[in-house]
C-alpha positions in Angstrom: 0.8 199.2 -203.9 2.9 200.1 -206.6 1.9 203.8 -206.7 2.5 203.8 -202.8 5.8 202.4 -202.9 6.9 205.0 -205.6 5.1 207.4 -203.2 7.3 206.2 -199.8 10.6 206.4 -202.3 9.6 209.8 -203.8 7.4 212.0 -202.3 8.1 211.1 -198.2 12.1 209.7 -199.4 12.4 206.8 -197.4 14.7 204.3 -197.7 15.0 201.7 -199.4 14.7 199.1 -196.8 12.0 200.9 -195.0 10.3 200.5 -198.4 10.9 197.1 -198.4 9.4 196.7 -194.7 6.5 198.6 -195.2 5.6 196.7 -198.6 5.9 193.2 -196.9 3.8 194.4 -193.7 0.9 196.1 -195.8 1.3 192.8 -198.1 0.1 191.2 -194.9 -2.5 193.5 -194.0 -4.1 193.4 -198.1 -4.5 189.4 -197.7 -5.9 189.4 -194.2 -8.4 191.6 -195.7 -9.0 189.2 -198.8 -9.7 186.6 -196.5 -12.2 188.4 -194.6 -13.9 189.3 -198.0 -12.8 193.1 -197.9 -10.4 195.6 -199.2 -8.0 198.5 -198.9 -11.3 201.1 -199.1 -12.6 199.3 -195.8 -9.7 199.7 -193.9 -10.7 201.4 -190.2 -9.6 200.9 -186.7 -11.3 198.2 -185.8 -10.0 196.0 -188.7 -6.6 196.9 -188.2 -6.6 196.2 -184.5 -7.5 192.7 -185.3 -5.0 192.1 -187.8 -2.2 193.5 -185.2 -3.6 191.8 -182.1 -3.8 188.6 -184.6 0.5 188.6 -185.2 0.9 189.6 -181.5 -1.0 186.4 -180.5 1.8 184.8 -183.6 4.4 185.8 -181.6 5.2 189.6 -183.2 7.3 191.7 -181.0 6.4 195.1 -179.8 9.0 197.0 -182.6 7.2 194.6 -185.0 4.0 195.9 -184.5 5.2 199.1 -184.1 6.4 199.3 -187.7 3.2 197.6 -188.6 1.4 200.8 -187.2 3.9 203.3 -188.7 3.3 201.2 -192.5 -0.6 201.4 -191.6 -0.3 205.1 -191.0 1.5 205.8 -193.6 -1.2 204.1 -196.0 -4.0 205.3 -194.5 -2.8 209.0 -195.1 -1.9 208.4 -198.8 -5.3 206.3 -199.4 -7.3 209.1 -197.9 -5.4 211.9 -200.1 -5.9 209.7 -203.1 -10.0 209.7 -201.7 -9.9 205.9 -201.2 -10.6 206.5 -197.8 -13.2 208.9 -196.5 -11.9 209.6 -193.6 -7.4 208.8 -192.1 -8.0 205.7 -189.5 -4.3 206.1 -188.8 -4.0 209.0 -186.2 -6.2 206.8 -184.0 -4.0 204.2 -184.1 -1.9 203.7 -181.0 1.8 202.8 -181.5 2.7 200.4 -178.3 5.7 201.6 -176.1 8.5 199.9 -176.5 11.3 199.1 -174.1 14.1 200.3 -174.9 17.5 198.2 -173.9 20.5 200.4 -173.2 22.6 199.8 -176.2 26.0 197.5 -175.9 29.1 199.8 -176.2 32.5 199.2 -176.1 34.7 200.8 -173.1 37.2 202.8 -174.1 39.9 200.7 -173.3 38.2 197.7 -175.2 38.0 200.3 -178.5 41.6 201.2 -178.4 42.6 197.7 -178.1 40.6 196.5 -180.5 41.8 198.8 -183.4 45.5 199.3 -182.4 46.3 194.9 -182.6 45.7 195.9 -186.1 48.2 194.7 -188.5 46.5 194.2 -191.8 48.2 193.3 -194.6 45.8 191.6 -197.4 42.9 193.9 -199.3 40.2 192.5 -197.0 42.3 193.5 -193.5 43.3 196.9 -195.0 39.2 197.1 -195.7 38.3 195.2 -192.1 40.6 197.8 -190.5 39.5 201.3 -191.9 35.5 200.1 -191.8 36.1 199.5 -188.3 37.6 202.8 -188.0 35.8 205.0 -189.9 32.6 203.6 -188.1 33.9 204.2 -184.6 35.3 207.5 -185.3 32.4 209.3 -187.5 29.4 206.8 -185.6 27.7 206.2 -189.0 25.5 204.0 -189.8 26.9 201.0 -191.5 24.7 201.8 -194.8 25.8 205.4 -195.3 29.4 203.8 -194.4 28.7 201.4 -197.7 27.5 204.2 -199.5 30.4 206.6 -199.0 32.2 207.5 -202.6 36.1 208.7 -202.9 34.9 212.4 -203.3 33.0 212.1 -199.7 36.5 212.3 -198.3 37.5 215.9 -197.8 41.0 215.6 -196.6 41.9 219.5 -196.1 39.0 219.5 -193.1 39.5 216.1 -192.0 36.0 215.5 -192.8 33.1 213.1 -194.5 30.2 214.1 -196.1 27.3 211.3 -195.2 23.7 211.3 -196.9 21.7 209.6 -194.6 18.1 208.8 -193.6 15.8 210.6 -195.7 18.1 211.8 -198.2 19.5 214.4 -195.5 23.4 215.1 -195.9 25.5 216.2 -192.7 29.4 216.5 -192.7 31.0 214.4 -189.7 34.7 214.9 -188.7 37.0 211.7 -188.7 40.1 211.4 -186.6 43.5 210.9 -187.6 43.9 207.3 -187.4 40.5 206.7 -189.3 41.9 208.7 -192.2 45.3 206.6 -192.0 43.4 203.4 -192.3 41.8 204.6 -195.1 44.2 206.1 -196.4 46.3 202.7 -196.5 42.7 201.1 -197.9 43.1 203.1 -200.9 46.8 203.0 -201.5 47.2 199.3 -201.2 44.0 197.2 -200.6 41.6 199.3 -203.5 43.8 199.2 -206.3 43.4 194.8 -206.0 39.9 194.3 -205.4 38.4 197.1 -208.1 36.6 195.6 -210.8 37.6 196.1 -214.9 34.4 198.7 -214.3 35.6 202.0 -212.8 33.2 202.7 -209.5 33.5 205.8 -207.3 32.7 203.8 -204.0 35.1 204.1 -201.2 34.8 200.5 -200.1 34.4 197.3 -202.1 33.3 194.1 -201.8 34.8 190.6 -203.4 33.7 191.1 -207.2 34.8 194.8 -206.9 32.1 196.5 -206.6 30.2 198.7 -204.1 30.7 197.3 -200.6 27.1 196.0 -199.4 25.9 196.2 -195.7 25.9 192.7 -195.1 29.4 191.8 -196.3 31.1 195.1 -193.8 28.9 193.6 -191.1 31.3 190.2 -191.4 34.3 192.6 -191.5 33.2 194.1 -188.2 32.4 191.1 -187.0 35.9 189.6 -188.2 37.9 192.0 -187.2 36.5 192.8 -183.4 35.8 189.3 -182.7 40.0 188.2 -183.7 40.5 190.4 -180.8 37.5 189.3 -178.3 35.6 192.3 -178.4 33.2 191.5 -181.0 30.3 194.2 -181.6 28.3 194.7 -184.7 28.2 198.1 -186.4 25.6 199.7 -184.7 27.4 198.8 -181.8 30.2 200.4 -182.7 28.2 203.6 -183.2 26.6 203.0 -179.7 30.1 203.5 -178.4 31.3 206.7 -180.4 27.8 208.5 -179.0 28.6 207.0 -175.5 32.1 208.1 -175.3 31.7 211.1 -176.7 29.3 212.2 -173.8 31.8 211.0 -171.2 34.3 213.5 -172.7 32.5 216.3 -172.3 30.6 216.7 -175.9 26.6 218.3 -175.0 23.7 216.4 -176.4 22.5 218.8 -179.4 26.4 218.1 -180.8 25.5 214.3 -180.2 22.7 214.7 -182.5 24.0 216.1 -185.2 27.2 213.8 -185.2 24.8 211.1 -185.1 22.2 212.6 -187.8 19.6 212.0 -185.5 16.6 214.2 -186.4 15.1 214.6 -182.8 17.2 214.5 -179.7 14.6 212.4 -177.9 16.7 209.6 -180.5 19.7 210.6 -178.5 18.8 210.6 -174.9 19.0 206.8 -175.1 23.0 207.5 -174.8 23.2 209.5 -171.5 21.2 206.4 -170.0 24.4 204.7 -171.2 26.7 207.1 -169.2 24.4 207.4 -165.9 24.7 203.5 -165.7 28.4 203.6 -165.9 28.1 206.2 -163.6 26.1 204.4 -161.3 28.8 201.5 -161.3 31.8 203.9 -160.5 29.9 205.4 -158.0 29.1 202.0 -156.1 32.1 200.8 -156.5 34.4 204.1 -155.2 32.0 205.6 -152.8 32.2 205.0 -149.2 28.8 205.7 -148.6 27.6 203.3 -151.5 
């Protein structure tokens, strides 16, 4: 398990929490098969399929054992290339389809609200404020939002440069008010939180360090909820991909705002804009 995990991190370069995921499912998987009196070198179909059908009878979810069959595959291809395994089980593994439930975005008129009753004055408000913004205006993800550093910032493009899943950097433009919130972040907020230690991170927590994900998940929380339009930070990115489709911006732009590395991941939004669609239409057509 050991060698695996160094193999996920370094070979295939996933994340750290998808690390952490697969570990505990395949952690799962290993005892099952103690119980049963075997091991990873007996791993086929049929022994997987009983294991999954046993934590969807537990109560699993469909994404949970989903990312049980993604971990599986995964293992199955590195035990057969390490000649564990005579032959990959994996491929014939099938992954079940999940439903996916249109994402919850803010309107417009909700967004604009939101981030214009801003009048932050403390360090944490000036952070609340510009994680808010910068999320909504570049759509990151809240865990290449935590680990932005000062140089990310390239203020003569108005841009951010964001390393994101799988170790692959894209550069996103950020809007004027974003920048301004961070800009007062830095100028008045930073300077009182930053630890004896110098760090280069953009945003930090209580002690002064790095900013982690759960602590800017409470300052999204904080922030959006003080003004009744409380989303978490995914949602937030929900609604930059959403709005910017009802401007006009095409899919394959989407995408690579989003860092999304198939634009089947991005579809999901223009389900968002249909529905609202859908709803102006009944409610303004006379043939509705």
């Amino acid at each position: 398990m050991e060698r695996f995990s160094a193999h996920l991190s370094g070979e295939l370069g996933r994340s750290p929490h998808t690390v952490r995921g697969y570990l505990a499912d395949l952690t799962s998987l290993l005892a099952d098969l103690d119980a049963r009196g075997r091991t990873a070198s007996d791993l086929d179909v049929p022994l997987v399929r009983a294991w999954l059908a046993r934590a969807r009878a537990a109560g699993a979810s469909r994404s949970t054992v989903a990312r049980r069959v993604a971990a599986v595959r995964a293992l199955t291809r590195y035990l057969h290339r390490e000649g564990i395994l005579a032959t990959d089980p994996g491929p014939r593994l099938a992954t079940p389809r999940q439903q996916r439930a249109l994402p919850t975005v803010l309107d417009e008129d909700q967004a604009a609200r939101a981030l214009e009753a801003a009048d932050p004055t403390t360090p944490t408000e000036l952070r609340r404020h510009a994680v808010v913004e910068l999320l909504y205006a570049t759509g990151i993800r809240v865990a290449e939002l935590c680990a932005l550093d000062l140089t990310d910032l390239d203020r003569s493009r108005d841009t951010v440069r964001v390393l994101g899943k799988g170790d692959k950097e894209r550069t996103v433009p950020v809007g004027a008010p974003a920048l301004e919130a961070v800009d007062a972040w830095t100028a008045r907020g930073r300077p009182e939180m930053v630890a004896p230690t110098p760090t280069r991170a953009l945003f930090l927590g209580a002690r002064g360090g790095r900013l982690g994900v759960r602590q800017a998940r409470e300052d999204v929380h904080a922030h959006l909820g003080a003004v009744g339009a409380d989303s978490a930070p995914h949602g937030l990115r929900h609604s930059a991909a959403t709005h910017l489709l009802n401007g006009g911006a095409d899919l394959r732009s989407v995408q690579e705002f989003l860092g999304h590395s198939s634009p089947r991941s991005t579809q999901i939004y223009t389900h968002v804009s249909v529905e609202r669609l859908r709803t102006a239409y009944q409610q303004a057509h006379p043939r509705a």
